[in-house]
Each structure stands twice: as structure tokens, then as C-alpha cells.
C-alpha positions in Angstrom: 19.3 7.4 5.2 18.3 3.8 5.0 20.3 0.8 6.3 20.3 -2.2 3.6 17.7 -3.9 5.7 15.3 -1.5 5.8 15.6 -1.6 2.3 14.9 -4.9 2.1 11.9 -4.2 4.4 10.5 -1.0 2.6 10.6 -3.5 -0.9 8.8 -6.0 0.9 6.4 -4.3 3.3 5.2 -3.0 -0.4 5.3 -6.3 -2.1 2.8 -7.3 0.5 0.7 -4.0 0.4 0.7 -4.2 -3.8 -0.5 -7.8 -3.4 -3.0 -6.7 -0.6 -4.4 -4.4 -2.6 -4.7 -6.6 -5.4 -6.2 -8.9 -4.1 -8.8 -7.0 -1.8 -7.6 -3.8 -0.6 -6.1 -3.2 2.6 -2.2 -2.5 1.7 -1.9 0.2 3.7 -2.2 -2.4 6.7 1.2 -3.7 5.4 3.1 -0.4 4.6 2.2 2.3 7.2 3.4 -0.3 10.0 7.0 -0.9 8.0 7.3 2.5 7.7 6.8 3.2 11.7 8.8 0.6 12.8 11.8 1.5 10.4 11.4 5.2 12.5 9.3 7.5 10.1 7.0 9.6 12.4 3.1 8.4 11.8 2.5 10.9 9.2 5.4 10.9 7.5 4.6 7.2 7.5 1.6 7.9 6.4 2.2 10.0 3.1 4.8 8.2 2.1 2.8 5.2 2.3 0.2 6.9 -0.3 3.1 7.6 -3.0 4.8 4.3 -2.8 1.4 2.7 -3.5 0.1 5.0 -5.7 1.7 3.4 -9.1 -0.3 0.1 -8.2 -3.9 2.0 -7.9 -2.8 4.0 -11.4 -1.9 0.8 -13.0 -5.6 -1.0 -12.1 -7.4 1.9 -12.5 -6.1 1.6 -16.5 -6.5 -1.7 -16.9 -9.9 -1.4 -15.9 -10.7 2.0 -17.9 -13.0 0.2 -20.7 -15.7 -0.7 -17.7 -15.9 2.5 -16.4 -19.8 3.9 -16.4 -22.0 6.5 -14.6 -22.6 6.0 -10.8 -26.2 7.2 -9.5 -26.7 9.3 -11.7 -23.5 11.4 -11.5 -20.5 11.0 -14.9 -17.1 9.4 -14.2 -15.4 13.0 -14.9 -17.5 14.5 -12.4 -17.4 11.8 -9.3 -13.2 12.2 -10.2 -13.0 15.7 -9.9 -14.9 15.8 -6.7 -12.4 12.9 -5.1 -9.6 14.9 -6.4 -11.2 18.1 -4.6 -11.9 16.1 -1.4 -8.3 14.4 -2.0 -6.2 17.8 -1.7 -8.5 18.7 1.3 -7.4 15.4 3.6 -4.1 15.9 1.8 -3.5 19.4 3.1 -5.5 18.0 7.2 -3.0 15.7 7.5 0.0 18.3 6.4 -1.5 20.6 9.2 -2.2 17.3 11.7 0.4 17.7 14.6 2.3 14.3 14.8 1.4 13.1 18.5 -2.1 13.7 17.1 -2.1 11.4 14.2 -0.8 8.7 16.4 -3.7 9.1 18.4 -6.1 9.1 15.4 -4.3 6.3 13.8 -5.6 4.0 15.8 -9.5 4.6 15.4 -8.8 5.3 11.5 -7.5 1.8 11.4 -10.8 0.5 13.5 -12.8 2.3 10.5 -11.1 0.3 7.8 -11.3 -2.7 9.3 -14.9 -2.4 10.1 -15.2 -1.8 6.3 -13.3 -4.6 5.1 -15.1 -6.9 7.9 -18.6 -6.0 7.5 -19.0 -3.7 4.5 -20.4 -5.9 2.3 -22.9 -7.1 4.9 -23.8 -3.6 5.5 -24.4 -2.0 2.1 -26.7 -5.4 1.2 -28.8 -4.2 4.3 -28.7 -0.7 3.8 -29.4 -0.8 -0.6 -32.7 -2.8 0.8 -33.9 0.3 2.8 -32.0 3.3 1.4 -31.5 4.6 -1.9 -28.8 7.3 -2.1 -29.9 10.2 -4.9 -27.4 12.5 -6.5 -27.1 15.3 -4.1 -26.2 12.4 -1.3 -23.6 10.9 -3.6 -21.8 14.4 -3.8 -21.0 14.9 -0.1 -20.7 11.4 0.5 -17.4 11.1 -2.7 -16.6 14.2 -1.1 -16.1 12.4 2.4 -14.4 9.7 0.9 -12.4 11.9 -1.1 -11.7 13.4 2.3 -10.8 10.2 4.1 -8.7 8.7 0.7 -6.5 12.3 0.9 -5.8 11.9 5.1 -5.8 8.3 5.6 -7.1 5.8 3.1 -7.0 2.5 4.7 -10.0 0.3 3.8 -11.8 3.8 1.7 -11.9 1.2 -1.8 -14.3 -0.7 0.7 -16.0 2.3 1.6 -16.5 3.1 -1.5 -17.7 -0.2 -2.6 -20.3 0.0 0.4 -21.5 3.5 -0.4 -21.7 3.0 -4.5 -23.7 -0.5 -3.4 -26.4 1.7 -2.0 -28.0 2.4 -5.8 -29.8 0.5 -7.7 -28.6 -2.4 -6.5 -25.4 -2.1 -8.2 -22.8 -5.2 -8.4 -19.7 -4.9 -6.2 -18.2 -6.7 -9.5 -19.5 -4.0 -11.6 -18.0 -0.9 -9.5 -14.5 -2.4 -9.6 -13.2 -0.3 -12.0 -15.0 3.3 -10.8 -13.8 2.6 -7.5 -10.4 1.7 -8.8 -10.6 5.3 -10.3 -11.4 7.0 -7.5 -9.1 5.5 -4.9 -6.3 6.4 -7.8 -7.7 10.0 -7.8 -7.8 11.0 -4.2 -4.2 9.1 -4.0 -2.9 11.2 -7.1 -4.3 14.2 -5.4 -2.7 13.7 -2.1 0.4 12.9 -3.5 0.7 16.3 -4.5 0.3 17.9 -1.4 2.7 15.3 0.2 5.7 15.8 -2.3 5.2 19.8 -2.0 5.1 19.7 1.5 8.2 17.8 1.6 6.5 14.9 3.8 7.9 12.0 1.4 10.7 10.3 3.5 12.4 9.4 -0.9 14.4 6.5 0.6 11.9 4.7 1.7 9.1 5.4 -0.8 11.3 4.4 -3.7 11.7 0.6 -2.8 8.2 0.5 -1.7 7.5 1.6 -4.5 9.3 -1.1 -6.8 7.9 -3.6 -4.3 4.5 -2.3 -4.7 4.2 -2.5 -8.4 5.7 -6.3 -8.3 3.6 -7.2 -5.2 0.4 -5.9 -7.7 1.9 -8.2 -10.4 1.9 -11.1 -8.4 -1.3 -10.3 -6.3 -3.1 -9.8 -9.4 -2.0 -13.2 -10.7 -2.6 -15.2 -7.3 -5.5 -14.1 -6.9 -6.8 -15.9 -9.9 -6.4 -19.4 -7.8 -7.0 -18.4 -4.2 -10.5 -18.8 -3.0 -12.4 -15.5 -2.1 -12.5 -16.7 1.2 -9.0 -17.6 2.0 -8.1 -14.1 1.0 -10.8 -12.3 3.3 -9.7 -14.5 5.9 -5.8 -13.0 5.4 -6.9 -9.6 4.7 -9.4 -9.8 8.0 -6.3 -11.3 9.9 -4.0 -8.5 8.9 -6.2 -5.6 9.6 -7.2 -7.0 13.2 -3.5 -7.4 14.3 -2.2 -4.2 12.7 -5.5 -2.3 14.6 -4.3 -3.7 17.9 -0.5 -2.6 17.4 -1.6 0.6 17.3 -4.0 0.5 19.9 -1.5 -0.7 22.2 1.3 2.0 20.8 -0.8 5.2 21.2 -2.6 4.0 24.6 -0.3 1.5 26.6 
């Protein structure tokens, strides 16, 4: 069971991680450490993080439905169905994933997403002016971040930003909404797994949950008079301290 304030911290934690995600991505850098710190093992932490902020992705992922278009070449239907496929496989890894292993991977898969939220921008506009990334690529690479959003998913809406901005010279703006998609997928997918493996931890996800879905509200409606770079600035400043709590947990 959970005390009344980790209640309180489970409805803020996702507050934070709704806005976060929002705003530019990155909640998972304000939920999985809440989760730890009320107890929940890493992967526990971890899965239950995905449910509680899996209402939030949904809810953008509609709102954006009427911009959703083709991405190199390949439909909507079919990049979704191979996220969901790549979603259950990271799903079921992390099921499988011994505990004192994940808390030694956590750290490194944080590293990842902040390197994506940091310099993925900066890295697809280099890469889309030497590479161009054909059908066959795009398969295994949604299947990798189908993959990744299914075991982890911190920073993989940044990922999948990067990899998308590799065709055509495609607008970050313009693959909001596919991206939205696909992070909802390979969370939908995963969530499966998670609830029939019995690795939601149902008091904590439910506030989470609530807070997420307000935290999205507000995030969504902040964001509309914070500057773009006052918010990578918070984001940035989130991921880096949350990278080095773990760091310092699974090695000091």
C-alpha cells in the first residue's frame, strides 16, 4: 500500500512528467525516479511508469490525428503495426530483465535519452545532409524504436524525431503528430505485457495517472507562452541530474 504522501508524490511526480512530455518529451525523467524513491524495484518502476503516462501520449496522439501522413515512403497503419510489434518485444525483455540488471542498464538508457534530447536535433540536421534513409532502413530502424519505446522509452519521441528527420528533409513540426502515434503505440503495446505480467504496482499508477493527464492539460497550455528555449533548458536540466542519480545509485 501507499502512504498519503506518496500519493501526493505519485500525482505530482506525474503532473510534472504529463507537463514534460507536453512540452518536449522527457516525463519519464520525472516519474521513474518518484517511483524508485517511494520503493518500487527499477522495473516495476519502470512499467508502471509507461501505464501511468500512457493516457497523456493517447490523448496527443488524437488531437493530432488529422496531420498524420506517410513517413519515407512507408503508410501510418504500417509504421504503427511494426512499433506495436517491436513494442511487445521490449515489453516482454524487460518482463524477463532480472531486477539488479535493469538498475545497471538504467543508467546508460538514461545517458541515451539525454543524448537525444541534447543533441538530436543537431544530429539528424547533419546526418539528413549526408544520408537518406529508404524504406527497408526505416523498417528495422521503427522496429528498434519500437524495441526501445516497449523496454525503456525515455527520450525515444526524440529518437524518433531524429530518425524520421533523416528523409527528405522532413519538418520536426511536421512529424509531431506520427511520432505522437508511435510513442502512443509502442506504450499501448507494452502496457499489455506489463498489466498481464502483473508488473503494475495499481497504487501508484493510478494517481500518476490522474496527475499525468492534468500535468498534459497544463503543459500543453504553458507551453503556448514559454520560449522554446527556456523549456530545453528545463528539460536538458532534468535529464542531466536524473542521469547522474542513477549513475551514482547503480555504481557508488
Amino acid at each position: 500500500m501507499v502512504d498519503l504522501a506518496g500519493l501526493a508524490l505519485a500525482a505530482a511526480a506525474g503532473m510534472l512528467g504529463g507537463a514534460m512530455n507536453a512540452l518536449a518529451g522527457g516525463g519519464t525523467f520525472a516519474t521513474l525516479p518518484a517511483l524508485i524513491a517511494m520503493g518500487l524495484p527499477a522495473n516495476v518502476a519502470n512499467a508502471t511508469s509507461n501505464v501511468a503516462l500512457l493516457p497523456g501520449a493517447g490523448a496527443s496522439a488524437w488531437a493530432f490525428r488529422d496531420e498524420l501522413a506517410p513517413v519515407g515512403g512507408l503508410g501510418v497503419r504500417t509504421l504503427a503495426a511494426i512499433t506495436f510489434a517491436g513494442g511487445l518485444a521490449g515489453s516482454m525483455l524487460l518482463v524477463v530483465t532480472p531486477t539488479r540488471t535493469f538498475d545497471v542498464l538504467i543508467p546508460w538508457l538514461l545517458l541515451v535519452a539525454f543524448a537525444a534530447i541534447a543533441f538530436g536535433r543537431v544530429a539528424s540536421e547533419w546526418l539528413r545532409a549526408r544520408v537518406a534513409i529508404g524504406p527497408r532502413t526505416l523498417v528495422v530502424a521503427q522496429s528498434l524504436l519500437g524495441i526501445y519505446g516497449g523496454y525503456f522509452g525515455g527520450g525515444v519521441g526524440l529518437m524518433t524525431t531524429a530518425t524520421y528527420g533523416l528523409l527528405a528533409g522532413a519538418d520536426p513540426r511536421s512529424l509531431f503528430s506520427i511520432r505522437t502515434l508511435m510513442l502512443a503505440v509502442a506504450n499501448l503495446a507494452a502496457a499489455f505485457v506489463f498489466v498481464a505480467s502483473g508488473l503494475i504496482r495499481w497504487s501508484a499508477c493510478l494517481p500518476m495517472l490522474a496527475g499525468g493527464i492534468v500535468g498534459g492539460w497544463l503543459g500543453a497550455k504553458l507551453g503556448k507562452r514559454l520560449s522554446p528555449r527556456l523549456v530545453r533548458i528545463w528539460t536538458l536540466l532534468v535529464t542531466a541530474a536524473t542521469t547522474l542519480v542513477f549513475f551514482r545509485r547503480a555504481y557508488f
